[in-house]
Every structure is written in structure tokens, then in C-alpha cells.
C-alpha positions, 0 to 999 in steps of 0.5 A: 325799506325794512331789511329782515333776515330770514334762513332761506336755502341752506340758511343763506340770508334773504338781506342780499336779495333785498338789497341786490333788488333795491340797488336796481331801483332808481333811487338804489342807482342814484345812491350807487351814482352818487356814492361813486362820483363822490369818491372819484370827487375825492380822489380828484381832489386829493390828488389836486391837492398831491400834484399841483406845485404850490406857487405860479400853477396853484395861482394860476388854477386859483385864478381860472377856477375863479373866473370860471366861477365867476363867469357860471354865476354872473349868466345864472339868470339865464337858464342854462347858457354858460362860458364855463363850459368852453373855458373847462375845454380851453383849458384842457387843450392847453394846459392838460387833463389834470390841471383842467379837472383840477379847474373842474373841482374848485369851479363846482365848489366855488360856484355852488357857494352861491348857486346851491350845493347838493348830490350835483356838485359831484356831478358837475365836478366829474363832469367838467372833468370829461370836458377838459380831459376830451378837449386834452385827448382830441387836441391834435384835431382842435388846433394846428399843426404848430398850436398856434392856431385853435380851430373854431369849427372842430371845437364848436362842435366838441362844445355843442356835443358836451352841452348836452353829455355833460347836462345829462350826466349831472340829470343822473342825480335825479334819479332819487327825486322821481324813483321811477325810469319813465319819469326820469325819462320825461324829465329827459325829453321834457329838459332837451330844450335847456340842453339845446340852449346849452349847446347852442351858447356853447357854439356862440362863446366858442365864436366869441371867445375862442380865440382870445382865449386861445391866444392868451393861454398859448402865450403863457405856454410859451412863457413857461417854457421860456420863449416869447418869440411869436413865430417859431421859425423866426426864433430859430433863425435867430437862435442858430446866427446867435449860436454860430457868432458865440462860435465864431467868437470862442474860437478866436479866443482860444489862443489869446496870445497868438501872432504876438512876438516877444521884445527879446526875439526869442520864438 
């Protein structure tokens, strides 16, 4: 589109109305789209970069943006039908919004090394991020009262509902290619079955995989914190006899030299 200026009411330029009108056309809301998610990509990226502490939390996001990676490629050839979803949301529940976003970017760029970058990585890229961050926000209803155990139905259908919002978020970024709403919208309606295959294999490996890795990643929160006792109650117990013997100990030490009388019969 040309964009000439010409005065027009008191020598106000006609270049705003143009570019105001372009930016409601879809190919205008696909550039302002793309545009935002890029930065917001940018921002994640630099604030990954900011916030993670070199050493065991870079390798261990390193090391779940590789599987996830892994994983998206590995069930490319069917269409649609991926783990990383489930695992964007794991993480999420575990280990935080911001280490689930940070998966999220490092998935999206590694991933599309091999599968092909474009305007969808940014998408993808916030995306997952949603994902994890939901799976963050709702965790109180996706696991028990003690976190010990993850609630498959709940997170089903937190999974089944993301298949289809997050492969509706990344379509936005057709909206440049069709340049016209009713299309987009064809191509909408004429994706759900896809959606639906995603949403349906999120449900599957969520009944698959859910709970190992649920257990896995619970177990490293214990590690971290420096626990390895399984069941809470047990571990107090065993804390508070430990704690009463160290007190038991300590006061028959205080006074080393009690109840020993010296060899001249002095007091």
C-alpha cells in the first residue's frame, strides 16, 4: 500500500487514517500480533536469561527444554499429537511459571531448528508459556492436599482444553497468509479436527505419563529442599525423637564435672 500526504482539515495528514485503517485489516493484525509476541518473546528471553542461576536450575531447564524438544520432533510425523504440551504443564505445576516459560522458549527455538522457524515460533513460544503458567496458577486443584499426589482428571482436562487455545493462538499468525477474516475463519473451523487430535493426545499422555512424571519431578522438589523422606509424617517424627535425644544429651553435658569429689576432701 502506497501511503501519500495530502493536508486535509486544517493541514492534518491523511498518512494516520491509512495506516489506522491498514492496521484493522488482517494482514495489519497479523504484523501488530506478530510484532507483540516478539517482543514479549524478547522480554522472556531476556529475563530467562537475568533470573536463572547458572548451574544445577540452567542444567536442569537445559536438560527439560531438550527432552521436550525431543519429544516434539520425535511424534512429528503424526499430525498434531505431542507430549510437550503435558510436559510444558508438569513443569509449570512444579517448578513455576517462570522456569515453565523458560522451557517454553528454549523448546520453541530448538524444536524448530528441525521442524522450521517462522512468525509461529513466537507464538508457540508464548503459548507454552500460558501453559505452564495456568498449570502454576491452578495447581491447588491439580494435586493434593500435601503435593504428593497429581490429580489425573482435573489435569486431563486442563490439557484437553489447551489443545485446542494454544493451536488457536499460534493460527493467529495466519492471519497474514489468508488477508481476509472469513478465510481465517475457514481455516479455523476446517483445523478443529487437528485440534481435537491434539486435545485428545494430550488426555492420553497425561493417563500415560502423568504420574511418573509427577513423581520424578516431586522428588526433585524434595531433593532441593533437602528432604528425602517420602512421607511427611514419618519424617517428622523422626526429626522431633532426633531433636529431644540432642536435648537429652546437651543437658547431661552441661556440667562435665558434676557429682565427681576431689581426693583432698575439700568441697
Amino acid at each position: 500500500m502506497e501511503y501519500r500526504t495530502r493536508p486535509i482539515d486544517g493541514g492534518e495528514s491523511v498518512i494516520f487514517a491509512d495506516v489506522q485503517a491498514w492496521a484493522g485489516t488482517p494482514g495489519g493484525i497479523a504484523v501488530w500480533l506478530t510484532t507483540l509476541f516478539a517482543l514479549l518473546f524478547g522480554t522472556m528471553l531476556f529475563s530467562v536469561d537475568r533470573r536463572i542461576v547458572l548451574g544445577r536450575e540452567a542444567a536442569l531447564i537445559a536438560l527439560l527444554a531438550a527432552v521436550a524438544s525431543a519429544s516434539r520432533v520425535l511424534f512429528a510425523a503424526l499430525p498434531n499429537v505431542q507430549p510437550v504440551t503435558l510436559l510444558i504443564l508438569m513443569i509449570g505445576l512444579h517448578l513455576g511459571a517462570r522456569r515453565a516459560a523458560a522451557v517454553a522458549v528454549l523448546t520453541a527455538l530448538i524444536s524448530n531448528m528441525a521442524l522450521g522457524h517462522g512468525p509461529w515460533t513466537f507464538y508457540q513460544a508464548i503459548g507454552w508459556a500460558c501453559v505452564g503458567s495456568s498449570a502454576a496458577v491452578l495447581r491447588p486443584l491439580l494435586v493434593n492436599w500435601d503435593g504428593t499426589k497429581v490429580r489425573i482428571g482435573a489435569l486431563a482436562i486442563l490439557a484437553f482444553i489447551w489443545g485446542f487455545l494454544f493451536d488457536w493462538i499460534v493460527s493467529l499468525s495466519a492471519l497474514a497468509l489468508y488477508q481476509s477474516f472469513e478465510a481465517f475463519l475457514a481455516f479455523i473451523i476446517a483445523g478443529l479436527i487437528f485440534d481435537a487430535m491434539h486435545a485428545v493426545g494430550n488426555v492420553l499422555f497425561t493417563i500415560w505419563l502423568a504420574p511418573s512424571l509427577h513423581h520424578l519431578l516431586w522428588l526433585h522438589r524434595r531433593h532441593e529442599a533437602g528432604r528425602w523422606f517420602p512421607n511427611l509424617l514419618d519424617e517428622t517424627v523422626t526429626r522431633e525423637a532426633f531433636i529431644a535425644e540432642a536435648d537429652a544429651a546437651a543437658k547431661q553435658l552441661e556440667n562435665p564435672l558434676a557429682g565427681i569429689a576431689r581426693l583432698d576432701g575439700e568441697d
